[in-house]
PDB file of N, CA, C and O in Angstrom:
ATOM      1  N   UNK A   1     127.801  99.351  60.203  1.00  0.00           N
ATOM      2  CA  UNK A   1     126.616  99.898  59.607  1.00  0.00           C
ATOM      3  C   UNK A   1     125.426  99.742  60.542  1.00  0.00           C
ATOM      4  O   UNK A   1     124.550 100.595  60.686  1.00  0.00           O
ATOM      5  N   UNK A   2     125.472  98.729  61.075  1.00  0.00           N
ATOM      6  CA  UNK A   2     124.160  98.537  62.371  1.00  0.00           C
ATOM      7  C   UNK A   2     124.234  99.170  63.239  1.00  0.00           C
ATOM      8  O   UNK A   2     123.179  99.560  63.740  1.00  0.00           O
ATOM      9  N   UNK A   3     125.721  99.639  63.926  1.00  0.00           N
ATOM     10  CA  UNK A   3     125.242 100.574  64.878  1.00  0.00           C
ATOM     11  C   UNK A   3     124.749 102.339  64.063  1.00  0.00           C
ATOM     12  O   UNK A   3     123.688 102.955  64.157  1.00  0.00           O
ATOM     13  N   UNK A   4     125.772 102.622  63.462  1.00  0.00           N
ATOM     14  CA  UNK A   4     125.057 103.646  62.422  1.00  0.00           C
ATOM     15  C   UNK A   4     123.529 103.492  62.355  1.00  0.00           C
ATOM     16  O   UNK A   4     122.872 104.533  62.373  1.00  0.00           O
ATOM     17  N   UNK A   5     122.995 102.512  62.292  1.00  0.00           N
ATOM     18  CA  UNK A   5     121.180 102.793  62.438  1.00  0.00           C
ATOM     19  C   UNK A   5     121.016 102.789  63.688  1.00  0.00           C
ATOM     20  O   UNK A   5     120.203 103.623  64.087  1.00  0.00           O
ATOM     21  N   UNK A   6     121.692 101.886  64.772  1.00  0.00           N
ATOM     22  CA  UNK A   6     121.173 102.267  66.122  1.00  0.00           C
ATOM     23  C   UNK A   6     121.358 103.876  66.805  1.00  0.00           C
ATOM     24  O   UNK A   6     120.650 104.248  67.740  1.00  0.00           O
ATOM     25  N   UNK A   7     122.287 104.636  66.255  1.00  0.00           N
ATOM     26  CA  UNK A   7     122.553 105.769  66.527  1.00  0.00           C
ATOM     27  C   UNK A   7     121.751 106.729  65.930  1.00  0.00           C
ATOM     28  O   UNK A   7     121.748 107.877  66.377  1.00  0.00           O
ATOM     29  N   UNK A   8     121.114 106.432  65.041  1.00  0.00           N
ATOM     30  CA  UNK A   8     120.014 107.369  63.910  1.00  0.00           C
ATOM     31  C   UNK A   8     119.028 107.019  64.871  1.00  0.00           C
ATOM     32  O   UNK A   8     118.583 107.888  65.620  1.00  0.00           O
ATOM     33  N   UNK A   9     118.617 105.783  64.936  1.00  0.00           N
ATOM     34  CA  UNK A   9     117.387 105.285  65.457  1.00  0.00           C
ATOM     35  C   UNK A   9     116.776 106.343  67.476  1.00  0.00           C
ATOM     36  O   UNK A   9     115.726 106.717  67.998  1.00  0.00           O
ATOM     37  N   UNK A  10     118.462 106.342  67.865  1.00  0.00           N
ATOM     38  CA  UNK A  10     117.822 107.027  69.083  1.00  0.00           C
ATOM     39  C   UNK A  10     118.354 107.953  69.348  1.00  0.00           C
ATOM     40  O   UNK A  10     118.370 108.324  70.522  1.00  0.00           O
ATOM     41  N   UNK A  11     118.986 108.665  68.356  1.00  0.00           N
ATOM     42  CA  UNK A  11     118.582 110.427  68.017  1.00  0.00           C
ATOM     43  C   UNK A  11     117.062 110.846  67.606  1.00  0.00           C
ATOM     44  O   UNK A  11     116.332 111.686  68.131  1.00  0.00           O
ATOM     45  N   UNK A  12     116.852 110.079  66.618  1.00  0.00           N
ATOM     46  CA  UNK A  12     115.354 110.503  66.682  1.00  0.00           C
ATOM     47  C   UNK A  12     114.418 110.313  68.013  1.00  0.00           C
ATOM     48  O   UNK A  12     113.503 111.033  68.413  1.00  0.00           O
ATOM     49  N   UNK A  13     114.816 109.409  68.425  1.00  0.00           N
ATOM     50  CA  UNK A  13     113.650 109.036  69.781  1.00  0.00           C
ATOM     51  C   UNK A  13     113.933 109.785  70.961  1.00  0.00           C
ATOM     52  O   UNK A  13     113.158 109.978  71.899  1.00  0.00           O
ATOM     53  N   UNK A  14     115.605 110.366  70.787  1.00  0.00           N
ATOM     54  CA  UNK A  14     115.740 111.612  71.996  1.00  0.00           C
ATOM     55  C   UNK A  14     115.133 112.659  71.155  1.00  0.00           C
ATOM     56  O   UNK A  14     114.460 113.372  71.899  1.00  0.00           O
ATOM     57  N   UNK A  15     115.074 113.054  69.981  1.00  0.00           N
ATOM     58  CA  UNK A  15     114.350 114.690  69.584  1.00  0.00           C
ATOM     59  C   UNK A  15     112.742 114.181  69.756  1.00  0.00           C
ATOM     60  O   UNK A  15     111.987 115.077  70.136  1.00  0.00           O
ATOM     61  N   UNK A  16     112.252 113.126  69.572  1.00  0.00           N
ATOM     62  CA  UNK A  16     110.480 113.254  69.922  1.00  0.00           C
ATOM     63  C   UNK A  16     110.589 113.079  71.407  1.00  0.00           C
ATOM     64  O   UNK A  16     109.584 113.183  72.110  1.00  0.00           O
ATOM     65  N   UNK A  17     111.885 112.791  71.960  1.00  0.00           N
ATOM     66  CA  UNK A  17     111.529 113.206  73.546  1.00  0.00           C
ATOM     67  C   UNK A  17     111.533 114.859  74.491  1.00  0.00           C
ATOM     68  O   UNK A  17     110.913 115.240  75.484  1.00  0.00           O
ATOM     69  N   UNK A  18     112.525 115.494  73.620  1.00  0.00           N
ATOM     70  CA  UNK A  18     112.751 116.630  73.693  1.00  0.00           C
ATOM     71  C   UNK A  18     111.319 117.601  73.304  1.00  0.00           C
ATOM     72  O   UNK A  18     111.084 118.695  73.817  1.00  0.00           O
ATOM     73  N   UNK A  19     110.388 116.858  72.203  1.00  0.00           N
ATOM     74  CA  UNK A  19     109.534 117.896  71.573  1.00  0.00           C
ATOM     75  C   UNK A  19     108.206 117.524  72.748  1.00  0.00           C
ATOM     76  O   UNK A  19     107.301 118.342  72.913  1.00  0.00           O
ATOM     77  N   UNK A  20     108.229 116.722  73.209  1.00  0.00           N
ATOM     78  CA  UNK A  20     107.157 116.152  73.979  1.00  0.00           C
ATOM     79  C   UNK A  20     107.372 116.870  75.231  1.00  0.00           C
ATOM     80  O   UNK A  20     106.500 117.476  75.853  1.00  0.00           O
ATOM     81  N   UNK A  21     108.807 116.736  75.608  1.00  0.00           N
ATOM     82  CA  UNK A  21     108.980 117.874  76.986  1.00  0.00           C
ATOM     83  C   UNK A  21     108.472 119.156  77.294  1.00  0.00           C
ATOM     84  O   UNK A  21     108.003 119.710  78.288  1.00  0.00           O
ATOM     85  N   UNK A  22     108.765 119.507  75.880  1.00  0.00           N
ATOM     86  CA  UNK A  22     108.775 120.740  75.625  1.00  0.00           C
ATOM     87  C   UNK A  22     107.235 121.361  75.326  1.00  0.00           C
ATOM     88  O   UNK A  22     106.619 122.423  75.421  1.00  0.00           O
ATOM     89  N   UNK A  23     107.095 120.362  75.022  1.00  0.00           N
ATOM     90  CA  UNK A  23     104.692 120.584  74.646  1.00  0.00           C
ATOM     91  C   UNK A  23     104.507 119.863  75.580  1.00  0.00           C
ATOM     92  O   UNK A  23     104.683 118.664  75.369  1.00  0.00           O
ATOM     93  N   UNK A  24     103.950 120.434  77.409  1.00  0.00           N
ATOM     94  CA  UNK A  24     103.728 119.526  78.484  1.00  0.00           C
ATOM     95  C   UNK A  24     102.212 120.087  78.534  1.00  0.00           C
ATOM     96  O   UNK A  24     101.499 119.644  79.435  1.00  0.00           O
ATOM     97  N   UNK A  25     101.661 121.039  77.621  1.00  0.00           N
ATOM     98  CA  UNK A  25     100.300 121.866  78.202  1.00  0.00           C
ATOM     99  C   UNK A  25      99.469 120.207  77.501  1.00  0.00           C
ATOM    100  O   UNK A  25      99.723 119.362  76.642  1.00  0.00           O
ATOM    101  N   UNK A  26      98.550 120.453  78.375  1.00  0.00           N
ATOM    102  CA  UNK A  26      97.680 119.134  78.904  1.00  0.00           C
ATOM    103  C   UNK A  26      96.251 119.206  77.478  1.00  0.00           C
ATOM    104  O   UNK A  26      95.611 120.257  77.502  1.00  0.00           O
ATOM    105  N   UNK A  27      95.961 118.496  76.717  1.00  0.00           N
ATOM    106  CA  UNK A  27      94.803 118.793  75.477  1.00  0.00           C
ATOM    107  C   UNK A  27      93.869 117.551  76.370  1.00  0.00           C
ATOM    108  O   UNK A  27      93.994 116.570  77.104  1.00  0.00           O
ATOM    109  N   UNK A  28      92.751 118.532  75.603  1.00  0.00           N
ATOM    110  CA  UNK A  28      91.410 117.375  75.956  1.00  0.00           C
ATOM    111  C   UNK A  28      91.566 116.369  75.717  1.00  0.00           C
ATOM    112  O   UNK A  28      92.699 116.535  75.266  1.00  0.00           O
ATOM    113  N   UNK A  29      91.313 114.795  75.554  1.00  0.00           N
ATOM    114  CA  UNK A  29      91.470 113.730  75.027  1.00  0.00           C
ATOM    115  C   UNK A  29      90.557 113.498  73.768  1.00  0.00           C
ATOM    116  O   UNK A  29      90.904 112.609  72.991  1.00  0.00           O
ATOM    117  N   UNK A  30      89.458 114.197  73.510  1.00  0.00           N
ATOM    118  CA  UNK A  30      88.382 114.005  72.863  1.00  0.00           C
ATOM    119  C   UNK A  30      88.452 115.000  71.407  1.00  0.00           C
ATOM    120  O   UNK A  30      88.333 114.806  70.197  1.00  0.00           O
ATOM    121  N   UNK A  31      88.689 116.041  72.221  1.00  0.00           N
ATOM    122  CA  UNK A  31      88.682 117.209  70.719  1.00  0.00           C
ATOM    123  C   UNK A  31      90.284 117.779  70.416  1.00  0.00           C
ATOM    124  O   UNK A  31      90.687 118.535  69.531  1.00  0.00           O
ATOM    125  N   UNK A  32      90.834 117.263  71.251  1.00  0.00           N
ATOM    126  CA  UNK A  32      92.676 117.364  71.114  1.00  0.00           C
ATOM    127  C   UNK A  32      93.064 118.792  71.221  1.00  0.00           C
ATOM    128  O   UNK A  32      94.072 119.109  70.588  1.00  0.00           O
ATOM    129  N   UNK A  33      92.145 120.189  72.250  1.00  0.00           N
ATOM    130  CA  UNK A  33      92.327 121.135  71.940  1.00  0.00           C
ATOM    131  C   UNK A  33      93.234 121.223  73.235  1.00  0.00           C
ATOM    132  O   UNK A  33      93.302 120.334  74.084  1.00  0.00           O
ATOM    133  N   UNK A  34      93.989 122.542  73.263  1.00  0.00           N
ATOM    134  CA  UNK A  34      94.770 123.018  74.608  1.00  0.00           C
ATOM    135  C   UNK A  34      93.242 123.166  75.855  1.00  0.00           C
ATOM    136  O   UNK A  34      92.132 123.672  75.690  1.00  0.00           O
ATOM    137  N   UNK A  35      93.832 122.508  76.988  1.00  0.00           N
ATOM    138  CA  UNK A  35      92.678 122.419  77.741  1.00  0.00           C
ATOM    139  C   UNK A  35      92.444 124.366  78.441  1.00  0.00           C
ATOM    140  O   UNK A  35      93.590 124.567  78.843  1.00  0.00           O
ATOM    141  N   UNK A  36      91.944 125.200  78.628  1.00  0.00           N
ATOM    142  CA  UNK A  36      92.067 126.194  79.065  1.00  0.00           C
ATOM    143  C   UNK A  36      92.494 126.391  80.738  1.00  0.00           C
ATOM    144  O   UNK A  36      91.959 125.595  81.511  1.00  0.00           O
ATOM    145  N   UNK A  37      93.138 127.094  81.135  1.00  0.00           N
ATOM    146  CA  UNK A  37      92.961 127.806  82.856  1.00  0.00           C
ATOM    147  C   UNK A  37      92.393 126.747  83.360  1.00  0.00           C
ATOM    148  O   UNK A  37      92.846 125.737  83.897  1.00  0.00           O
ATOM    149  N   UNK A  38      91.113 127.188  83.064  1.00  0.00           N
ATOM    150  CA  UNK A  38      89.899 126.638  84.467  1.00  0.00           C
ATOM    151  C   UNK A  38      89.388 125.036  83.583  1.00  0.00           C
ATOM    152  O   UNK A  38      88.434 124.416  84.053  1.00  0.00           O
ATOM    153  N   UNK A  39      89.837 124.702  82.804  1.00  0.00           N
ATOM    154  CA  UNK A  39      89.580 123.190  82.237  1.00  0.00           C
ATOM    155  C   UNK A  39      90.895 122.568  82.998  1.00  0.00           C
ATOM    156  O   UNK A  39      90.889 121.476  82.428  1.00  0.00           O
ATOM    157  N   UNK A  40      91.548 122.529  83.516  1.00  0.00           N
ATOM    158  CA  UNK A  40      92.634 122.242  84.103  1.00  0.00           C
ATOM    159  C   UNK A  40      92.518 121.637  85.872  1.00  0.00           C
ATOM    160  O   UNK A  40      93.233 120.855  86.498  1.00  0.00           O
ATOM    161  N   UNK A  41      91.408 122.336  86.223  1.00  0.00           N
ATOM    162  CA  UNK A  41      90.698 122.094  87.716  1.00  0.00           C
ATOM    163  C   UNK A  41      89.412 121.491  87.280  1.00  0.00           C
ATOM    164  O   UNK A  41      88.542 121.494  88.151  1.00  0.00           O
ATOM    165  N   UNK A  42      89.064 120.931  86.035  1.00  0.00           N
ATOM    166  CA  UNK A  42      87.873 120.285  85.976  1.00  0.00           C
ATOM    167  C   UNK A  42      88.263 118.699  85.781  1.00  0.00           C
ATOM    168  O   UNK A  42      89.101 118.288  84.978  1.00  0.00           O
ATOM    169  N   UNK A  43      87.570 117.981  86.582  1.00  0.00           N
ATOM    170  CA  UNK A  43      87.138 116.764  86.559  1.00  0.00           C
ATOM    171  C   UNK A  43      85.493 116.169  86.649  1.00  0.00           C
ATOM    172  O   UNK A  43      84.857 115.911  87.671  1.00  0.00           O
ATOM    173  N   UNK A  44      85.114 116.067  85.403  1.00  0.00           N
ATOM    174  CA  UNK A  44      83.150 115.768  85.517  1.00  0.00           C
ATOM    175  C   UNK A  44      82.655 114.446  85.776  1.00  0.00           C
ATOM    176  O   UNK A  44      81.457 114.168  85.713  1.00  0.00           O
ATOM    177  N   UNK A  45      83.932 113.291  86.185  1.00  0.00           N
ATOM    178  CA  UNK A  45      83.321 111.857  86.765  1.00  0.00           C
ATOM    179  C   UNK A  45      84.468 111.481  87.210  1.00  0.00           C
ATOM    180  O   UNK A  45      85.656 111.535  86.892  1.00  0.00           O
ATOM    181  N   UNK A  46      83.287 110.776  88.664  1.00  0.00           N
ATOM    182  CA  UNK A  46      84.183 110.526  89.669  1.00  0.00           C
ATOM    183  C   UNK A  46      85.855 109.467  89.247  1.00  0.00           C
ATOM    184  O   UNK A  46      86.894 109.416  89.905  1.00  0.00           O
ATOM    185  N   UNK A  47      85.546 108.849  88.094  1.00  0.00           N
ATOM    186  CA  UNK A  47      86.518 108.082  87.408  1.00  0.00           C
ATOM    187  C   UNK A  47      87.984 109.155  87.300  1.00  0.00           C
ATOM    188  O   UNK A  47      89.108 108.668  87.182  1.00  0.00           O
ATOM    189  N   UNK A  48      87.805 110.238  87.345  1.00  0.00           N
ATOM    190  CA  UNK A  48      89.500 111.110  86.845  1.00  0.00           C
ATOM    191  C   UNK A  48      89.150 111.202  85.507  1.00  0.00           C
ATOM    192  O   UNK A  48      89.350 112.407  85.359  1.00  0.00           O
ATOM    193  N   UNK A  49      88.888 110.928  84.751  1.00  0.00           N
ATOM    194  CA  UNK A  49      88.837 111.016  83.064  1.00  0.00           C
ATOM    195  C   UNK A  49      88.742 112.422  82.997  1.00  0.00           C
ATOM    196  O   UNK A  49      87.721 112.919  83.472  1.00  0.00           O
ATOM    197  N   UNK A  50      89.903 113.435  82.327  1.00  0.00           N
ATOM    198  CA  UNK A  50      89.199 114.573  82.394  1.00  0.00           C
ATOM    199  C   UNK A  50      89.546 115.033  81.037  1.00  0.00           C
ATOM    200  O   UNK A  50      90.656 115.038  80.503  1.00  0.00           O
ATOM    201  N   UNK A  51      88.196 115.490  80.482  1.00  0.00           N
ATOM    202  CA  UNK A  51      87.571 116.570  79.319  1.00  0.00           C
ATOM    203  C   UNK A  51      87.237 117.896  79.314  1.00  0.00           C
ATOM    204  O   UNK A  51      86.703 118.250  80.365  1.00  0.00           O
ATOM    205  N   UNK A  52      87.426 119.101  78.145  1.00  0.00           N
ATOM    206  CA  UNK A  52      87.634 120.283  78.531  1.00  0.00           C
ATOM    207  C   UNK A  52      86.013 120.234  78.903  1.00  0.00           C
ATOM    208  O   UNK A  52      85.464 119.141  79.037  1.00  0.00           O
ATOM    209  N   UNK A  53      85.374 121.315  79.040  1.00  0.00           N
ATOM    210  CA  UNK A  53      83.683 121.877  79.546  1.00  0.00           C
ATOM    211  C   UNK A  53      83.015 121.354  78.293  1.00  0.00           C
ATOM    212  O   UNK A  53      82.061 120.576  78.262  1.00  0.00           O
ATOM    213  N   UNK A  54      83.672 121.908  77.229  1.00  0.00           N
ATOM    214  CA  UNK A  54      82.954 122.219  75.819  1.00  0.00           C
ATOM    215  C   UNK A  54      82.522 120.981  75.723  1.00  0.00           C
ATOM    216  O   UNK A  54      81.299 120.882  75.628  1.00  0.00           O
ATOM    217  N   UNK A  55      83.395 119.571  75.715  1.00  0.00           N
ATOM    218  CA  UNK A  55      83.511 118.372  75.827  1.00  0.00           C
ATOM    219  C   UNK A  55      82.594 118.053  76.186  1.00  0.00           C
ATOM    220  O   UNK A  55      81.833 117.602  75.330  1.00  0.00           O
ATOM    221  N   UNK A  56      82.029 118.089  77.848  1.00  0.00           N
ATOM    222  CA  UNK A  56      81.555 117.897  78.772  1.00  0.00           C
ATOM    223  C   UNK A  56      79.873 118.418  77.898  1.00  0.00           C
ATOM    224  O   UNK A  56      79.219 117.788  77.066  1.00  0.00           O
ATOM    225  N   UNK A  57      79.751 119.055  78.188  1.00  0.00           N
ATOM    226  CA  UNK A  57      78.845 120.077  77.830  1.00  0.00           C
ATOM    227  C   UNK A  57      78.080 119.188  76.927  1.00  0.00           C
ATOM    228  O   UNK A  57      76.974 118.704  77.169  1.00  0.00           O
ATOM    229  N   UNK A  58      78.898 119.004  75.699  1.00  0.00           N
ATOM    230  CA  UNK A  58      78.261 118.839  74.288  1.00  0.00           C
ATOM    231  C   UNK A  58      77.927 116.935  74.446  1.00  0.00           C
ATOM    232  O   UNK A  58      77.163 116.323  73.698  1.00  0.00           O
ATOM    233  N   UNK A  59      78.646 116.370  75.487  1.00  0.00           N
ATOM    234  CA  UNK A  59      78.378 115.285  75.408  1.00  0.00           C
ATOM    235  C   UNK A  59      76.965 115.156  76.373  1.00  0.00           C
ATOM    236  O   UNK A  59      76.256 114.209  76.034  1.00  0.00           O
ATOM    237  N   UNK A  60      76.592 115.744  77.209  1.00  0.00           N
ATOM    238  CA  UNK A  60      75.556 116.162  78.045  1.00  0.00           C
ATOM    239  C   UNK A  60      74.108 116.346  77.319  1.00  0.00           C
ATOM    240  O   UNK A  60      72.999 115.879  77.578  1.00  0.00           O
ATOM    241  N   UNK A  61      74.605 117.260  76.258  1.00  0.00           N
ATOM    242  CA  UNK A  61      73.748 117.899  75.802  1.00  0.00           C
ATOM    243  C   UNK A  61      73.171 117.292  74.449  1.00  0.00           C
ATOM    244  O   UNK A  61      72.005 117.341  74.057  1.00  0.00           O
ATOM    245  N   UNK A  62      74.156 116.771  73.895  1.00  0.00           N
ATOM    246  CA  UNK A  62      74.127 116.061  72.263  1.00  0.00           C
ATOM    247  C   UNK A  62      74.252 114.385  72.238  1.00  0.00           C
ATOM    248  O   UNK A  62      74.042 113.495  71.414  1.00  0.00           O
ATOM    249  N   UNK A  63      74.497 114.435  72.968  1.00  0.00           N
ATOM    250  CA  UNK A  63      75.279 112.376  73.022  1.00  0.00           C
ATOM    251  C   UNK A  63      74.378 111.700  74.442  1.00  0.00           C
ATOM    252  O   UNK A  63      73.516 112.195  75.169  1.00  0.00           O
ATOM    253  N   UNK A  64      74.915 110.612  74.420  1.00  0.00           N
ATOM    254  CA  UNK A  64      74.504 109.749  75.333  1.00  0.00           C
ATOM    255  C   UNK A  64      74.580 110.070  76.927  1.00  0.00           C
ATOM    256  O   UNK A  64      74.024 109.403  77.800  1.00  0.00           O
ATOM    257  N   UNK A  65      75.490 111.388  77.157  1.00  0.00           N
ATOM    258  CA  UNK A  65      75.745 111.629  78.479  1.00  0.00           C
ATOM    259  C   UNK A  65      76.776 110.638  79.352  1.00  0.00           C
ATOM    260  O   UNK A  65      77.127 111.042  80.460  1.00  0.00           O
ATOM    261  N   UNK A  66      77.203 109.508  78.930  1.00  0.00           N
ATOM    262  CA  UNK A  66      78.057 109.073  79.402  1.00  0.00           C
ATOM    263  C   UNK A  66      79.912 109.494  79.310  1.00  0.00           C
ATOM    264  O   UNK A  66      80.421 110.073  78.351  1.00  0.00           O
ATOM    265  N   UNK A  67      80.449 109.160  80.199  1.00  0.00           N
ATOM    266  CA  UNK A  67      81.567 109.729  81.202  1.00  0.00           C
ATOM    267  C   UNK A  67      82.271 108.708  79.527  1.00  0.00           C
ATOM    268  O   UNK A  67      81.588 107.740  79.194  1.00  0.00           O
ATOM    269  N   UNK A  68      83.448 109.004  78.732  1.00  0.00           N
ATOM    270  CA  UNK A  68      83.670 107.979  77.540  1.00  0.00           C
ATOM    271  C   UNK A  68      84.843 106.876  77.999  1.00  0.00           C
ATOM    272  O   UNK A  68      85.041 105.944  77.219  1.00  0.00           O
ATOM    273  N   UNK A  69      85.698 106.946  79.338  1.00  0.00           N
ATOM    274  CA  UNK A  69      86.256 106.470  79.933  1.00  0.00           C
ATOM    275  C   UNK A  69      85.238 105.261  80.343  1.00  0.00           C
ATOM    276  O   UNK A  69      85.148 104.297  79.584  1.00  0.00           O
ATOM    277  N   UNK A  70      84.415 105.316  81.632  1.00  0.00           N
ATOM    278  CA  UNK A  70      83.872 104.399  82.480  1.00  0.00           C
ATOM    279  C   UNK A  70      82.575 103.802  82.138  1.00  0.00           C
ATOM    280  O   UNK A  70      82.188 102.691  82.500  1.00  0.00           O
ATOM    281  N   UNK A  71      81.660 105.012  81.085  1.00  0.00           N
ATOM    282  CA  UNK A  71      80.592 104.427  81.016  1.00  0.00           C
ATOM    283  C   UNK A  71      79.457 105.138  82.401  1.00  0.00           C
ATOM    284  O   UNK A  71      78.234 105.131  82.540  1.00  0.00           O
ATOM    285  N   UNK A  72      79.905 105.357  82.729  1.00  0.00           N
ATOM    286  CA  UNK A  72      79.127 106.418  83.764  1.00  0.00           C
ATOM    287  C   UNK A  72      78.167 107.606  83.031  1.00  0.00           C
ATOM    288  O   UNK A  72      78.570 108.337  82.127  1.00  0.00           O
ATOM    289  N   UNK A  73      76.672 107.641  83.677  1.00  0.00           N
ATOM    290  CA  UNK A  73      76.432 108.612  83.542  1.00  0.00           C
ATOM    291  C   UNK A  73      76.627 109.926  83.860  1.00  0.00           C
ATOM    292  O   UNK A  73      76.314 109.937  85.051  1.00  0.00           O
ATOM    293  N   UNK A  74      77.062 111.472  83.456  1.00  0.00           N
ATOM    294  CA  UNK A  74      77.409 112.455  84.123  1.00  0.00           C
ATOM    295  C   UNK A  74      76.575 113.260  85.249  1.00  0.00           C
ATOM    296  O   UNK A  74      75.460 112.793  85.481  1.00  0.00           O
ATOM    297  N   UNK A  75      76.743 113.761  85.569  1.00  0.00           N
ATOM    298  CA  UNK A  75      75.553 114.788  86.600  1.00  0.00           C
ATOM    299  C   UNK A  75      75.670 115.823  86.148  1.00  0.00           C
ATOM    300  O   UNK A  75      76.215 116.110  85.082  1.00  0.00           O
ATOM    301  N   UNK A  76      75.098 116.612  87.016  1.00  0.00           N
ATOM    302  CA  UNK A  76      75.004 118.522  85.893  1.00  0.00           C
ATOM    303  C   UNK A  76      76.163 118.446  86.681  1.00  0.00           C
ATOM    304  O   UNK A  76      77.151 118.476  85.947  1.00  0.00           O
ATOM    305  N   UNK A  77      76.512 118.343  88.108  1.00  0.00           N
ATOM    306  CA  UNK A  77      76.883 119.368  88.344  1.00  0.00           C
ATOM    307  C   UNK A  77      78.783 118.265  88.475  1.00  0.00           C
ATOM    308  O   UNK A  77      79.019 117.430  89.348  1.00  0.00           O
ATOM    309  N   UNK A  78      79.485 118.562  87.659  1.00  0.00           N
ATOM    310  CA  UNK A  78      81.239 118.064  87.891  1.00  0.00           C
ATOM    311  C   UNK A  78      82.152 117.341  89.238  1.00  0.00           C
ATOM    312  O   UNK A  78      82.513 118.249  89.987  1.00  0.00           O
ATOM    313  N   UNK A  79      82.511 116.275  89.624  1.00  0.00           N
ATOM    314  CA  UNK A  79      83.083 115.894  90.742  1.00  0.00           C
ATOM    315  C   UNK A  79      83.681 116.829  91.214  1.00  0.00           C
ATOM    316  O   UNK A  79      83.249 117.288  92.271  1.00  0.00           O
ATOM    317  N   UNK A  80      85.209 117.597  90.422  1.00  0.00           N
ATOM    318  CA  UNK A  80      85.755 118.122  90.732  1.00  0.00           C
ATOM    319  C   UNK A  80      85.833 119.655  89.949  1.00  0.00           C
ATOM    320  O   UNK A  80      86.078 119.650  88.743  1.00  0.00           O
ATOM    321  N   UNK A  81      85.649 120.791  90.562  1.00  0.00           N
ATOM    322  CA  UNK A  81      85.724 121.816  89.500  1.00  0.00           C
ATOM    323  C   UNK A  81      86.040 123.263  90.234  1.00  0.00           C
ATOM    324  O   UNK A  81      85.203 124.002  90.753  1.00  0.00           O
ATOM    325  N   UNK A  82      87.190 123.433  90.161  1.00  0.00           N
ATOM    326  CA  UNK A  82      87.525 124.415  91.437  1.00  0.00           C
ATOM    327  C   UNK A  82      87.796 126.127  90.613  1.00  0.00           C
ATOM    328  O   UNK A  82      88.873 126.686  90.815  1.00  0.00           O
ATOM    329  N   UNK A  83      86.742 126.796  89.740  1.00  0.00           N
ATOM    330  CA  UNK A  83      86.889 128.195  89.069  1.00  0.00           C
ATOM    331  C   UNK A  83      88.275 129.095  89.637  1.00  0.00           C
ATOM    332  O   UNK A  83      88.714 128.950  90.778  1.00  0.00           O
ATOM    333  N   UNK A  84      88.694 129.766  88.919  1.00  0.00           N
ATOM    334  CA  UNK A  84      90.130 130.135  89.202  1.00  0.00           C
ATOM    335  C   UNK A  84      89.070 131.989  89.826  1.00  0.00           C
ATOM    336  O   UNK A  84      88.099 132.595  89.371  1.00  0.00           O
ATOM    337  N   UNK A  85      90.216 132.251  91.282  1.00  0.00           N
ATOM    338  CA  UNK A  85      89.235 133.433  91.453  1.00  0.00           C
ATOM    339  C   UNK A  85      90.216 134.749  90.446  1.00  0.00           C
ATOM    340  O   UNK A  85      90.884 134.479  89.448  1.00  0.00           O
ATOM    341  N   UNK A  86      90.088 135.821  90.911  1.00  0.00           N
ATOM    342  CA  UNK A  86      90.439 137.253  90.523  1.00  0.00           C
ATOM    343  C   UNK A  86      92.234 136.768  90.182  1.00  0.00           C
ATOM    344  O   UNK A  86      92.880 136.607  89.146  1.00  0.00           O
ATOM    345  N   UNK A  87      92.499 136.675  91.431  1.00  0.00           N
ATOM    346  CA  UNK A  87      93.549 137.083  92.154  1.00  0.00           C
ATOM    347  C   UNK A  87      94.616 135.750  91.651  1.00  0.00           C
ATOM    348  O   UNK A  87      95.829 135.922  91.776  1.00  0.00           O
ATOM    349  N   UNK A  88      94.087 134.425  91.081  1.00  0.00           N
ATOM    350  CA  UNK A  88      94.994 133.712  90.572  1.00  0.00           C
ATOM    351  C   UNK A  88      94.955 133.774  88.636  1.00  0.00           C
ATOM    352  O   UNK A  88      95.776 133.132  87.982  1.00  0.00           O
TER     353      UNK A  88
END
């Protein structure tokens, strides 16, 4: 009977591994949305912590301005933020 639960136990933990594989698109950390295209090449403190724009934006604009990882204040302008051109 005990292994009978050990065998239940990591079937389930291979299907939430399978569903996790399978959902690899990257969400904001903050508003849990699908990050877009060009939120994907954004990084707004030098820390790596990365949040979609909207994120960014609204914490800039509405909140304390700090980075919610490091504690850093943000700058206008993003560490890393590379706009996707035409052609990609």
């Amino acid at each position: 009977m005990i292994l009978q639960e050990k065998d239940c136990t990591s079937k389930k933990h291979s299907k939430r591994q399978k569903r996790m594989s399978v959902n690899k698109e990257k969400t904001c950390p903050l508003c849990l949305e699908t990050l877009d295209i060009d939120d994907l090449s954004f990084y707004p403190c030098k820390c790596g912590y990365q949040v979609c724009r909207f994120c960014w934006h609204r914490i800039r604009t509405n909140e304390n301005g700090l980075c919610p990882a490091c504690r850093r204040q943000y700058s206008e302008d993003p560490v890393t933020f590379k706009p996707l051109t035409q052609e990609e």
